[in-house]
N, C-alpha and C positions, 0 to 999 in steps of 0.2 A: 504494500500500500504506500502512495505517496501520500509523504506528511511535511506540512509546512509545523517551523517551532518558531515564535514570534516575541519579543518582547514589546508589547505598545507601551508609548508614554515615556515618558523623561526617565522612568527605573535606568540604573545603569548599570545594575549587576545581574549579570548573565550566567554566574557557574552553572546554576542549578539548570538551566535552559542547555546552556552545551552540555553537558553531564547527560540532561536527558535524550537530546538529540543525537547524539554518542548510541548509547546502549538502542534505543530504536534504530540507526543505523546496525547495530550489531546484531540486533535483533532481526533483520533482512526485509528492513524497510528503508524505503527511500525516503532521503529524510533532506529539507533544506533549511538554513539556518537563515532568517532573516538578517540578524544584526541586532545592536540595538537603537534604544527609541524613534521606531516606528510608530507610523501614526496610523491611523484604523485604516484610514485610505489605501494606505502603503501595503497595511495587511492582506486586505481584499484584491488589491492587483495583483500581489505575489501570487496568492491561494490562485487567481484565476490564471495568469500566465504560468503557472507550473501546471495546469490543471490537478492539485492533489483532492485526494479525498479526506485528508482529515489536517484539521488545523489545533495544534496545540499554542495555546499564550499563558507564556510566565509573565506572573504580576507580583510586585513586590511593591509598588508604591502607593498603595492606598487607595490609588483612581482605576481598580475592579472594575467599580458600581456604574463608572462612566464609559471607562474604555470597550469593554467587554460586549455591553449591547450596541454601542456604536459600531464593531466590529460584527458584528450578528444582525443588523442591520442593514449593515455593507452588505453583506454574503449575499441576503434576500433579495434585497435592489438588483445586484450584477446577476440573479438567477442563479447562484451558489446556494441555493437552500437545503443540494444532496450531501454537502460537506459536514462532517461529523466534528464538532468543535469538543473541546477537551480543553480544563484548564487548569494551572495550577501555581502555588506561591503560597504569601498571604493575603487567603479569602477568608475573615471571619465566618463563624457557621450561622450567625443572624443573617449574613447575604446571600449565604447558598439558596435558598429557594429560589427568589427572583431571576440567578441566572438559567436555573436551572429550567424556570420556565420560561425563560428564552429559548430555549432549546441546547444549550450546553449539556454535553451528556454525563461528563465524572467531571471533577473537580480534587485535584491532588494535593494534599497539602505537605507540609513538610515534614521529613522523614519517612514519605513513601517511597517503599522500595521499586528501583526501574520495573523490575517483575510484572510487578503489579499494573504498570501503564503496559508492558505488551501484552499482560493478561485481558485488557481493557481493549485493546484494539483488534488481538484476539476476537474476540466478542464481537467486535462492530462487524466484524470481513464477515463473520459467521449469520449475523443475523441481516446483514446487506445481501450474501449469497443466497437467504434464505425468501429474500424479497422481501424484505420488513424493510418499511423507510426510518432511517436515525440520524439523520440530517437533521442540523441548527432550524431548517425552513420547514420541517415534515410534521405531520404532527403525531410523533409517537410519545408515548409519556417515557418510553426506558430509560434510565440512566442508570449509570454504574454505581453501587451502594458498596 
């Protein structure tokens, strides 16, 4: 599976994002690194010009609540609504719901093991092949618990 790894917004640390873009490459996915502070825009034309199916964003600076749907947003507008969004940093758990019903599917925080995100995408290939829609745009309620 192609996976965009994206940092939005002014954050400017990125280990945890290479780290994870690393093991998902290891993991034998194609994986692209944006950079840092990209802006949702930036996000959205990457995801489309790579055509990937899943888009991961590390967030660490507090603007989650803004960046995240702006970015989910984006996706639906450019018609990216089959891309499988996945996030991860600090997201307080009072915000998870909201993203989640944006259509965000898991949400990583820290000290989760790489494992566990291919166990996650794992998941997505599987219930995608199975023809269940789990796109940011789709309306399935699944997310990863």
């Amino acid at each position: 599976m192609k996976v965009i790894v994206a940092k939005p917004g002014l954050d400017g640390h990125d280990r945890g994002a290479k780290v994870i873009a690393r093991a998902l490459r290891d993991g034998g996915h194609e994986v692209v690194y944006t950079g840092l502070r990209k802006t949702p825009e930036e996000i959205v034309r990457a995801t489309m010009d790579e055509d990937a199916a899943a888009l991961g964003l590390s967030t660490l600076s507090g603007a989650h609540d803004v960046l995240i749907p702006a970015i989910c947003e984006g996706l639906i507008k450019e018609d990216l609504g089959r891309t499988v969004v996945f996030a991860g940093g600090i997201i307080p758990a009072s915000d998870r719901d909201a993203l989640h019903n944006l259509g965000v599917r898991a949400i990583f925080g820290p000290g989760t093991s790489t494992s566990e995100i291919l166990d996650f995408l794992n998941e997505v290939s599987s219930r995608k092949k199975s023809g269940e829609s789990v796109g940011v745009g789709e309306s399935s309620e699944w997310r990863w618990e």
